[in-house]
N, C-alpha and C positions, 0 to 999 in steps of 0.2 A: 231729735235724731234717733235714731232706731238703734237700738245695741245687739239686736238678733245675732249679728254674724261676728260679732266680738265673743259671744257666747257661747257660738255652736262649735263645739270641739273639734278639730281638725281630725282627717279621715289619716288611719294609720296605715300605715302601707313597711310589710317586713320584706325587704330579697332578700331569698336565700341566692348564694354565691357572687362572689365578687369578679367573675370576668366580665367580658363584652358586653354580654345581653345584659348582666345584673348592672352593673356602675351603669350602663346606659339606663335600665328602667328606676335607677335612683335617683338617675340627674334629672327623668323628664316628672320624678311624681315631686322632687324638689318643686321645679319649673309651676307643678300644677298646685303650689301649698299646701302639699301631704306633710304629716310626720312623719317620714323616711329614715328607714333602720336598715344596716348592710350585714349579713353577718353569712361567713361560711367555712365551715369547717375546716377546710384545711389551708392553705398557705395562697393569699390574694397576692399576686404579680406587683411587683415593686413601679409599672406605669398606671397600674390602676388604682395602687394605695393613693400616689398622688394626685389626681383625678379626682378620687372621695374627699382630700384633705383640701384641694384647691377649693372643692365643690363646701367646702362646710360641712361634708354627709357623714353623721356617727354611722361607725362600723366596726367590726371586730374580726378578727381571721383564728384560728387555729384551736377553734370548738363554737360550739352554740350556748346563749344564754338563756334559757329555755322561760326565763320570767321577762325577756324583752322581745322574746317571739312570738310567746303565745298570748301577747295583749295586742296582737294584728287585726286592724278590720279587715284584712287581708293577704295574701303574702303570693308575692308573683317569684317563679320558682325556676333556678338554671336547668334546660334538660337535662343535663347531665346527673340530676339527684333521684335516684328512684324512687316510686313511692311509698317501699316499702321500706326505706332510711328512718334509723328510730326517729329522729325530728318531724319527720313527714306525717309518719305515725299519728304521734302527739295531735302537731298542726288538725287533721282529722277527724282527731276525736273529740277535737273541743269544735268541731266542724266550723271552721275559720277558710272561706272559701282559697282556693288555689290558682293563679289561671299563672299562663308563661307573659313572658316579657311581649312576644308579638302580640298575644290579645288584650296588654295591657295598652302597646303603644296606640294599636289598633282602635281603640275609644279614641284618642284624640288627632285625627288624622280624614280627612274626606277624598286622599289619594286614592286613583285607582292599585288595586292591589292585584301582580303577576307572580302565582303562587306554582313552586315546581318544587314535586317529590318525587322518588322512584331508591328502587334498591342501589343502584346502580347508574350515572351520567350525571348526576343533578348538578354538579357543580362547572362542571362544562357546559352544559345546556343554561341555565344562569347567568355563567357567565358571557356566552355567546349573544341571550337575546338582551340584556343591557349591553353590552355592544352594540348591539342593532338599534335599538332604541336612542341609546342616545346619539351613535351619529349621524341617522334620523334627526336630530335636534328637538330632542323631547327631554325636559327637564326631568329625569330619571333618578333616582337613589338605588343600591345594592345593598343587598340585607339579610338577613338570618344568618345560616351558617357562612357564607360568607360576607366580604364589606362590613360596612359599621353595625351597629347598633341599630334596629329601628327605631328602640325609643330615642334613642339619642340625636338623631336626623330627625325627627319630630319635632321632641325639645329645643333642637338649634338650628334647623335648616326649614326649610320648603322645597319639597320635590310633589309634582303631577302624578308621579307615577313611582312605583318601589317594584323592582323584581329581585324575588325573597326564595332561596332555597330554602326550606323547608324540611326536616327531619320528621320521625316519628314520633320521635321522645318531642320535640317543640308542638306538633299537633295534638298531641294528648291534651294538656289544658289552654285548650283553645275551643270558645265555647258559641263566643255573639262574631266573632269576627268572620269575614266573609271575604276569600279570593274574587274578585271578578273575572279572573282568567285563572282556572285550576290546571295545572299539569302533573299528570302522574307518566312515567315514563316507563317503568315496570316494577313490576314485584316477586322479587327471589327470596327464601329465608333467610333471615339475616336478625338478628339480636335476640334472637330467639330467650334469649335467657331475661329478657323484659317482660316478656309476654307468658308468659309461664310454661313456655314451651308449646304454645300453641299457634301456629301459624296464622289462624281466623282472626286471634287477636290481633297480630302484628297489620294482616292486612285492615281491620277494620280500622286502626291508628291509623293509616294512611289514606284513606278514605273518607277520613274527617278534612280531609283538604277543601270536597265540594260541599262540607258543611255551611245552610244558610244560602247554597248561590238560590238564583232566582232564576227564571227564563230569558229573563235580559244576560244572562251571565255565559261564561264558556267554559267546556271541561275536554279538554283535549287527553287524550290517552295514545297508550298503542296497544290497537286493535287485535295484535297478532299474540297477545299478551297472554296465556291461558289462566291466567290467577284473574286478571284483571278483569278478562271476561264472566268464567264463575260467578266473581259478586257484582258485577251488571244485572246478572238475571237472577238476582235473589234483591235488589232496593229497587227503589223510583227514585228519578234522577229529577231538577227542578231544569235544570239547565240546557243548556244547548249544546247536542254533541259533536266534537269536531276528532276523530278516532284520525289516527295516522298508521302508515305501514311501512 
């Protein structure tokens, strides 16, 4: 009998931060027999401490251990960390790849994915089309910033279909994953202070939404959007476009 996979070291997998997205993306690389490490800097929520402690998941809250982060074959990372946080830094330099909790969940999922960003509605708009969908009677999950966890609906559910608000800070490492239905609803300045005060950046972080679609796929906007238009006519789009006004 073959000893290969008794052998082959387990894939390490670091989250940084311990809310939603992270304890969810620890329970599903548990789930997938990663070495799974929780660690974030400031003070993890006393329902999530026991979620990791239920789950068996080593973690730590109220600094980083920087010799059990940087032995990561990867490290999926809470929006909320910039990436210019000394840890981040580090992670970086030893170029230990990054990606967020949804392009993490997003490997092991063959759901179609209903992805909606904008400065402004996303979370109404969200939550209206999973309403629609599922009293439709479409087996649906809620996800990103709001609803659960995606990876954690992965790890323990089955849903056809996920409608995912979407941030900017959550599109930044998001790399192979792919909306089938993109929505941006508009684009105002807003975080300006992420993007180093540069607008182009801000929007191009939100425009990684129609990152990877295909022409089977759809990118819904509004038309009437003057930011949105601008970078229309400066990319090529793979998709099919459904503009609204």
């Amino acid at each position: 009998m073959s000893t290969q996979n008794q052998d082959t070291p387990r894939k390490r997998l670091v989250v940084l931060g311990g809310g939603e997205s992270g304890v969810g993306a620890a329970i599903l690389a548990k789930e997938k027999g990663m070495d799974v490490f929780l660690s974030d800097f400031g003070t993890i929520p006393p329902k999530y401490v026991a979620q990791l402690e239920e789950e068996k998941i080593p973690y730590e809250h109220g600094g980083h251990t920087e010799s059990l982060i940087l032995t990561a074959d990867e490290v999926v990372k809470s929006p909320g960390i910039p990436p210019t946080a000394p840890i981040m830094v580090k992670i970086a330099e030893k170029q230990i790849p990054i990606i967020s909790e949804i392009e993490f969940a997003g490997r092991y999922t063959d759901a179609k994915m209903v992805c909606i960003t904008g400065s402004n509605g996303k979370t109404t708009t969200t939550l209206l089309t999973y309403h629609i969908l599922r009293e439709a009677g479409i087996n649906v999950g809620l996800a990103g910033n709001v609803g659960k966890s995606l990876a954690l609906q992965v790890a323990r559910e089955h849903h056809d279909v996920y409608v995912i608000e979407l941030s900017s800070f959550q599109l930044e490492n998001m790399y192979d994953f792919k909306a089938n239905i993109a929505v941006i609803l508009n684009i105002t300045p807003d975080h300006l202070d992420r993007y180093d005060y540069k607008m182009q950046n801000y929007i191009n972080a939100k425009f990684r939404i129609i990152r990877n679609q295909t022409p089977e796929d759809a990118f819904i906007f509004w038309q009437d959007d003057p930011v949105i238009q601008a970078q229309l006519r400066q990319i090529s789009i793979e998709s099919a476009l459904y503009p609204f006004s």
